[in-house]
GUDOTOR-771828 format. One record per residue (C-alpha): residue number from 1; residue in three letters; z, x, y. Coordinates in nm, 3 decimals, decimal comma, always signed. Layout:
% GUDOTOR-771828
   k   r      zz      xx      yy
 NUM ALA       Z       X       Y
...
***
This chain:
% GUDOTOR-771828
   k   r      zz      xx      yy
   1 UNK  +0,000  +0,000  +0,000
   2 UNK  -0,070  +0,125  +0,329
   3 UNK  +0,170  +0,183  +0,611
   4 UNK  +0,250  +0,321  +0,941
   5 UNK  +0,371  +0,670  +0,992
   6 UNK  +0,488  +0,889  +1,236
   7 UNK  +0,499  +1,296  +1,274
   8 UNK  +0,758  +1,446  +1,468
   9 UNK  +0,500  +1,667  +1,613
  10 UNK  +0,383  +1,369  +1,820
  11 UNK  +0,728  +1,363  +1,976
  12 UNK  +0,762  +1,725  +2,055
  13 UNK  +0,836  +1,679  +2,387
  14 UNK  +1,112  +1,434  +2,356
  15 UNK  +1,340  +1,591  +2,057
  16 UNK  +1,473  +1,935  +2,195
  17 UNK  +1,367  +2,302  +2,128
  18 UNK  +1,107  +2,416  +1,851
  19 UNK  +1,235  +2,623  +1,590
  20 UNK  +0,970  +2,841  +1,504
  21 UNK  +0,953  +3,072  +1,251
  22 UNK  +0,787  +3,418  +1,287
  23 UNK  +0,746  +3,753  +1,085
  24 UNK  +0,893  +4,039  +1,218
  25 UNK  +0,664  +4,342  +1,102
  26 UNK  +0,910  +4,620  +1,178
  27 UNK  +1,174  +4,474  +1,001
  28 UNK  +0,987  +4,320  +0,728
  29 UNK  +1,179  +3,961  +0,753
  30 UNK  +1,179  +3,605  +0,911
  31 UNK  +1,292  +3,536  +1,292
  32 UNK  +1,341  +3,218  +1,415
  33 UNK  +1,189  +3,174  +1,751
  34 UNK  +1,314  +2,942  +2,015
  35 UNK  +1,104  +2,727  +2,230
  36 UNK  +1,270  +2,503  +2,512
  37 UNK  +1,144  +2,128  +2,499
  38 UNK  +1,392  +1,835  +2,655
  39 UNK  +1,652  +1,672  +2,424
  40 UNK  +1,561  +1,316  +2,521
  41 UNK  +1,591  +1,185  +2,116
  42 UNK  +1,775  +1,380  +1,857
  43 UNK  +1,650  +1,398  +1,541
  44 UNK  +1,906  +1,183  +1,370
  45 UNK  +1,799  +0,891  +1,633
  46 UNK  +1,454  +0,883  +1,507
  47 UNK  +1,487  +0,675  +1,195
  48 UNK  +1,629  +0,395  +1,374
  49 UNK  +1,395  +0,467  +1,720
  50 UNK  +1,058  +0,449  +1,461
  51 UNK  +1,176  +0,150  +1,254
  52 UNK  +1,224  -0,047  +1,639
  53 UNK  +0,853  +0,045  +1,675
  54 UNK  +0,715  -0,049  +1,385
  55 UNK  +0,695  +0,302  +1,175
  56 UNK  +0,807  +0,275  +0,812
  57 UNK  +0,783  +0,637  +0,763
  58 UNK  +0,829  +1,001  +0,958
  59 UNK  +0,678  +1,317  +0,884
  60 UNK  +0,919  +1,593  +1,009
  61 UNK  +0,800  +1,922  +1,112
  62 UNK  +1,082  +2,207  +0,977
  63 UNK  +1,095  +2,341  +1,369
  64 UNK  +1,289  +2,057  +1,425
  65 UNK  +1,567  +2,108  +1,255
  66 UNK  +1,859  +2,190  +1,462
  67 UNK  +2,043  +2,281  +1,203
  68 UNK  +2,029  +2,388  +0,866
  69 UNK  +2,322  +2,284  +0,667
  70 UNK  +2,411  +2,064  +0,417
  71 UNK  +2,610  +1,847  +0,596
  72 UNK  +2,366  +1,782  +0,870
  73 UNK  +2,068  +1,733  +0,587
  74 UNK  +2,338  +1,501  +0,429
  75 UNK  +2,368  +1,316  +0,811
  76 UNK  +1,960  +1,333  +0,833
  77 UNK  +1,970  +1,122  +0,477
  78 UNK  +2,185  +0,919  +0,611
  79 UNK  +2,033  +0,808  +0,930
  80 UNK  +1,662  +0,749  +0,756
  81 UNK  +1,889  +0,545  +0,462
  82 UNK  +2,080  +0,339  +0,697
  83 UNK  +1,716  +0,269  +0,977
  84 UNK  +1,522  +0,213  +0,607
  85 UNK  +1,270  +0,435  +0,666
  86 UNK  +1,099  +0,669  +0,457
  87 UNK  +1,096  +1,026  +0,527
  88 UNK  +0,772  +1,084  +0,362
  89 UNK  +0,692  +1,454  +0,405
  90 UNK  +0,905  +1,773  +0,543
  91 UNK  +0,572  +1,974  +0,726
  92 UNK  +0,683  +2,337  +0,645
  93 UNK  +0,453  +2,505  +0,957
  94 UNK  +0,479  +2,811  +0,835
  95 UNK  +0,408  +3,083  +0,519
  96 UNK  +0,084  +3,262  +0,435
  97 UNK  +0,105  +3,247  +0,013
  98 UNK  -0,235  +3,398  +0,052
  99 UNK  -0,118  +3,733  +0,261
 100 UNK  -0,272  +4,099  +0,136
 101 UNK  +0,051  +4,244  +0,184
 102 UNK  +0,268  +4,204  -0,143
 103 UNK  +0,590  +4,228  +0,058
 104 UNK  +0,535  +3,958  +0,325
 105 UNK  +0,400  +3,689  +0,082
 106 UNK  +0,702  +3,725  -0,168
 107 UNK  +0,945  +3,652  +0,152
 108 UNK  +0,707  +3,361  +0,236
 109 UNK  +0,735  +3,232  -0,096
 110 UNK  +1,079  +3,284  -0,083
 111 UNK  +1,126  +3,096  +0,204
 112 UNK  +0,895  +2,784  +0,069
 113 UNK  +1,188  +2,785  -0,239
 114 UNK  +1,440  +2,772  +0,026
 115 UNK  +1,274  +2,458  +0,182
 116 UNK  +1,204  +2,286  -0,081
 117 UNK  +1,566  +2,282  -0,120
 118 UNK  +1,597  +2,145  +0,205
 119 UNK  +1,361  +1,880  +0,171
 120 UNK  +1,593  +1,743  -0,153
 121 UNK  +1,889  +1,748  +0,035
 122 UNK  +1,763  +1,580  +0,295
 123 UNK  +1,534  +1,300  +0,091
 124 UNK  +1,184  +1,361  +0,188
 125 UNK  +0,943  +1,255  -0,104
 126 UNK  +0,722  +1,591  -0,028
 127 UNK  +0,694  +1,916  +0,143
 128 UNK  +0,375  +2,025  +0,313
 129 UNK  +0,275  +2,377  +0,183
 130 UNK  +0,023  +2,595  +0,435
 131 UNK  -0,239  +2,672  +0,170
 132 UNK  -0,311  +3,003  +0,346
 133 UNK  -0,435  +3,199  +0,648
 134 UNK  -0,752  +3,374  +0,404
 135 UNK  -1,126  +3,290  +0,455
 136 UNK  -1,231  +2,979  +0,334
 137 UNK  -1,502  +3,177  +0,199
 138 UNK  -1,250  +3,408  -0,058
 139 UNK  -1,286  +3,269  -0,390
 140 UNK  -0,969  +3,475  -0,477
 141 UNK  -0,794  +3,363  -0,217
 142 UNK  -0,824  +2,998  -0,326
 143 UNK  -0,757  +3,055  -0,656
 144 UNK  -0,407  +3,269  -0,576
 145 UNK  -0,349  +3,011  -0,377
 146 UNK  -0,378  +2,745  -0,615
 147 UNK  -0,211  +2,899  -0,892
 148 UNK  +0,132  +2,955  -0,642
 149 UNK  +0,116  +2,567  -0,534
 150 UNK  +0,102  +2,471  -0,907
 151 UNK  +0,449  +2,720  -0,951
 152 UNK  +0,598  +2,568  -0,635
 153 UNK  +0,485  +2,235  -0,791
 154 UNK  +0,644  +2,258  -1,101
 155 UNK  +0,970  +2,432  -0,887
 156 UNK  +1,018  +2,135  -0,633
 157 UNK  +0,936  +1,863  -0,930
 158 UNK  +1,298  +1,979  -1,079
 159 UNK  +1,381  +1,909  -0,746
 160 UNK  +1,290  +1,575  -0,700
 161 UNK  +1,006  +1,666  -0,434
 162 UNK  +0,665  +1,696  -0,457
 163 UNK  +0,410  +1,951  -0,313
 164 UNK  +0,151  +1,900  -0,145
 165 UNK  -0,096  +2,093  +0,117
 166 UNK  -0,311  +1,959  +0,381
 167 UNK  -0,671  +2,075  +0,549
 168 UNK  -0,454  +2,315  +0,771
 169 UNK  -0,524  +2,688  +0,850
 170 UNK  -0,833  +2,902  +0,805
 171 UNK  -0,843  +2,838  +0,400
 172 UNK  -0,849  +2,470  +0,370
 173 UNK  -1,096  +2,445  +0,690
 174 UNK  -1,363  +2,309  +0,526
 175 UNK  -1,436  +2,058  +0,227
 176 UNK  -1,551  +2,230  +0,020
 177 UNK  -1,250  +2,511  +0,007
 178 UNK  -1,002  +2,232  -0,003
 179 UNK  -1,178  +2,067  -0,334
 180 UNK  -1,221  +2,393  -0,500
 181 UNK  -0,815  +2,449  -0,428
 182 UNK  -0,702  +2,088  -0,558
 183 UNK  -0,914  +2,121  -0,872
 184 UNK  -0,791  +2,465  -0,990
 185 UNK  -0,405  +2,368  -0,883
 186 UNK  -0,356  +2,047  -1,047
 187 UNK  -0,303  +1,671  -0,992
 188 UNK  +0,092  +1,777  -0,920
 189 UNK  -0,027  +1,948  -0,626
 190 UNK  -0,095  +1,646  -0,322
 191 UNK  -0,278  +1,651  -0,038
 192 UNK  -0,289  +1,543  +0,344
 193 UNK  -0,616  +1,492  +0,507
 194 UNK  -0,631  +1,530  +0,909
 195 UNK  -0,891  +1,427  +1,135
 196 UNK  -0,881  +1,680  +1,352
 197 UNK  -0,914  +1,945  +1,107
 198 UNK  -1,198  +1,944  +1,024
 199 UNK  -1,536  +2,054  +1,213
 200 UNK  -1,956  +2,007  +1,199
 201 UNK  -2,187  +1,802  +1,123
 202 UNK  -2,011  +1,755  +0,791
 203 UNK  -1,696  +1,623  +0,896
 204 UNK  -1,688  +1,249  +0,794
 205 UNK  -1,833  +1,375  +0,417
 206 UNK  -1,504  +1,598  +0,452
 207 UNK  -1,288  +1,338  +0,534
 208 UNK  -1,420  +1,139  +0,291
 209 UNK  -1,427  +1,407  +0,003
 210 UNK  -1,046  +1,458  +0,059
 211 UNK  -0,887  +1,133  +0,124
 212 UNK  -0,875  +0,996  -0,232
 213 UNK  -0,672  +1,328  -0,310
 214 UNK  -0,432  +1,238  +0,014
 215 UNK  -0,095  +1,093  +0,019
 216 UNK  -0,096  +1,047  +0,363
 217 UNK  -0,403  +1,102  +0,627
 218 UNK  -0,289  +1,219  +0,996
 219 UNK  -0,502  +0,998  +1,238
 220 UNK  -0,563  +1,277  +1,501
 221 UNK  -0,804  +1,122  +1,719
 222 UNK  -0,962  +1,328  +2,019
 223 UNK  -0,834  +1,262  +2,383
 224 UNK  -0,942  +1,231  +2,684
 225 UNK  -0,832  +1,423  +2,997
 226 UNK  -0,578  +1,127  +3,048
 227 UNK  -0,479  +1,114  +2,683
 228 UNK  -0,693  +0,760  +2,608
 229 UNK  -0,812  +0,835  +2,232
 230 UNK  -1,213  +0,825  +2,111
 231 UNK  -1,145  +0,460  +1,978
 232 UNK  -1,509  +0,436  +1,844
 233 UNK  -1,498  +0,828  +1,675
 234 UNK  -1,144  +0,729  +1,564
 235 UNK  -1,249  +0,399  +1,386
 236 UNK  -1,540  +0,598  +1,227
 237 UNK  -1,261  +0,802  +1,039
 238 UNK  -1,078  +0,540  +0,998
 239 UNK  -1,383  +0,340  +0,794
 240 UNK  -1,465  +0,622  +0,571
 241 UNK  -1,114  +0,630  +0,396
 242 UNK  -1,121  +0,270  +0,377
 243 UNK  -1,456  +0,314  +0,207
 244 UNK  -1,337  +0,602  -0,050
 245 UNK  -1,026  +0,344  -0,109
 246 UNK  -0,735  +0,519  +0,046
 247 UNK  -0,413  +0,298  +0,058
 248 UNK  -0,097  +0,506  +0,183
 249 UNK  +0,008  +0,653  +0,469
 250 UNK  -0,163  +0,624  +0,836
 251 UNK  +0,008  +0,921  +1,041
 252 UNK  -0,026  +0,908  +1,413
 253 UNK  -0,030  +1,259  +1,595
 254 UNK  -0,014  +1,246  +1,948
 255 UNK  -0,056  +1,576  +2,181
 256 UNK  -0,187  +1,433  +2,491
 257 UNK  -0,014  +1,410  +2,865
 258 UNK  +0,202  +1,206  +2,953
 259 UNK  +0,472  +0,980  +2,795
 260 UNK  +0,416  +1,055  +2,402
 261 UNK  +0,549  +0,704  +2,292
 262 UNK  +0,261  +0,572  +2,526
 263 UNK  +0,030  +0,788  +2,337
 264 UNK  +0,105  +0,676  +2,012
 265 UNK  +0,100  +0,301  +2,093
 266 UNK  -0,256  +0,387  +2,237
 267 UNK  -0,344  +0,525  +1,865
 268 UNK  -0,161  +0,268  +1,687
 269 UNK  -0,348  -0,053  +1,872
 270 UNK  -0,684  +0,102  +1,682
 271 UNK  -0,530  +0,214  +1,338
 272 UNK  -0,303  -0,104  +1,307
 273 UNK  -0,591  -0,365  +1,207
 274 UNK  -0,731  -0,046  +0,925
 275 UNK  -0,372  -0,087  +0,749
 276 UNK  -0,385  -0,527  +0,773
 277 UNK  -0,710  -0,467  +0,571
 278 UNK  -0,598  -0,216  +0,343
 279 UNK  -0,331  -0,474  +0,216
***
């Protein structure tokens, strides 16, 4: 059944600093790297803010975590439990399982473990894995990168959480790479198809090639200077998944100006009637 979703990253104004992670090469480890946004929602508010607006579901991107403990993933739980949403998918932004250099891609894997973790703890159904920074073009690439979803698969599955990647980053750029990845890895490893993620003439053959394989599809429309979306480019999108048969989640991103709850509302008027048909 389809149903209306949410990232956090559309709300990156509103719910305080980014918490990005970064390599440090000189001291071969991970740094956490501190971006100032305002603190008008926290992230426990959400939940209950989304489910007043009609979302049944959030995607949550790790950077905005404020904390990492169990007792505030136990409070996160708590507040998407008691709001009776769904947190769908923990987006893990970072981690390069594809890297040349031994050292750095056993950390990064190391670091996917430790957030799969997190993502039980805190209830998310899934974890979005970056497939990898390599050419779309490397054949060995895609098939390393492949064979360490399947592990983390089969890892997060005693775990309660599923993995899944998305057309994100230089390896799953195109259609064709993305395929090529999901058939070597496995029907445990999911996928997330976004809009704006893909490029050329072959983009709606893309988005159509990848949706049946999606648990959720981001509907990333392009703006305009004032942040009014492409309604007739978006509704093209929109009518190939319909036409491949996807039925699960519509995720609105919003990076435009101005007041990001405005944004998505804008988005949501021209996805809203896709999801009463997909019913």
């Amino acid at each position: 059944m389809s149903y209306l979703s949410v990232s956090t990253w559309s709300l990156h104004r509103i719910l305080g600093p980014l918490r990005l992670t970064v390599w440090d090469e000189a001291a071969s480890t991970h740094l956490t790297r501190e971006e100032d946004q305002p603190q008008i929602l926290t992230l426990l508010e959400l939940p209950k803010e989304a489910a007043a607006r009609g979302y049944k579901a959030i995607e949550v991107c790790h950077f905005h975590f404020p904390s990492l403990n169990s007792e505030y993933f136990k409070q996160l739980r708590q507040s998407f439990e008691a709001a009776g949403v769904s947190f769908d998918t923990l987006l893990l932004d970072y981690g390069d399982i594809t890297n040349v250099d031994e050292k750095r891609r056993s950390a990064d894997l190391a670091l996917i473990r430790t957030w799969i973790g997190i993502a039980s703890e805190c209830g998310a159904k899934q974890i979005r894995v970056v497939a990898g920074e390599a050419s779309p073009a490397d054949t060995a690439a895609i098939e390393m990168s492949a064979d360490y979803l399947a592990e983390l698969a089969d890892y997060a599955s005693t775990a309660g959480v599923r993995v899944v990647t998305e057309n994100f980053k230089p390896l799953t750029s195109t259609g064709d790479s993305s395929l090529k990845l999901l058939e070597r890895a496995g029907k445990q490893v999911g996928f997330i198809t976004d809009f704006g993620n893909y490029h050329g003439e072959a983009k709606l053959e893309e988005i159509a090639a990848t949706a049946p394989f999606s648990v959720s599809i981001h509907a990333k429309p392009t703006f305009d200077a004032a942040g009014y979306p492409d309604k007739e480019q978006l509704q093209s999108y929109l009518n190939r998944v319909q036409s491949v048969g996807f039925n699960g989640a519509y995720v609105l991103i919003y990076d435009g100006p101005g007041d990001m709850w405005e944004g998505l509302e804008r988005i949501k008027t021209i996805v809203e009637p896709f999801i009463l048909t997909a019913r």
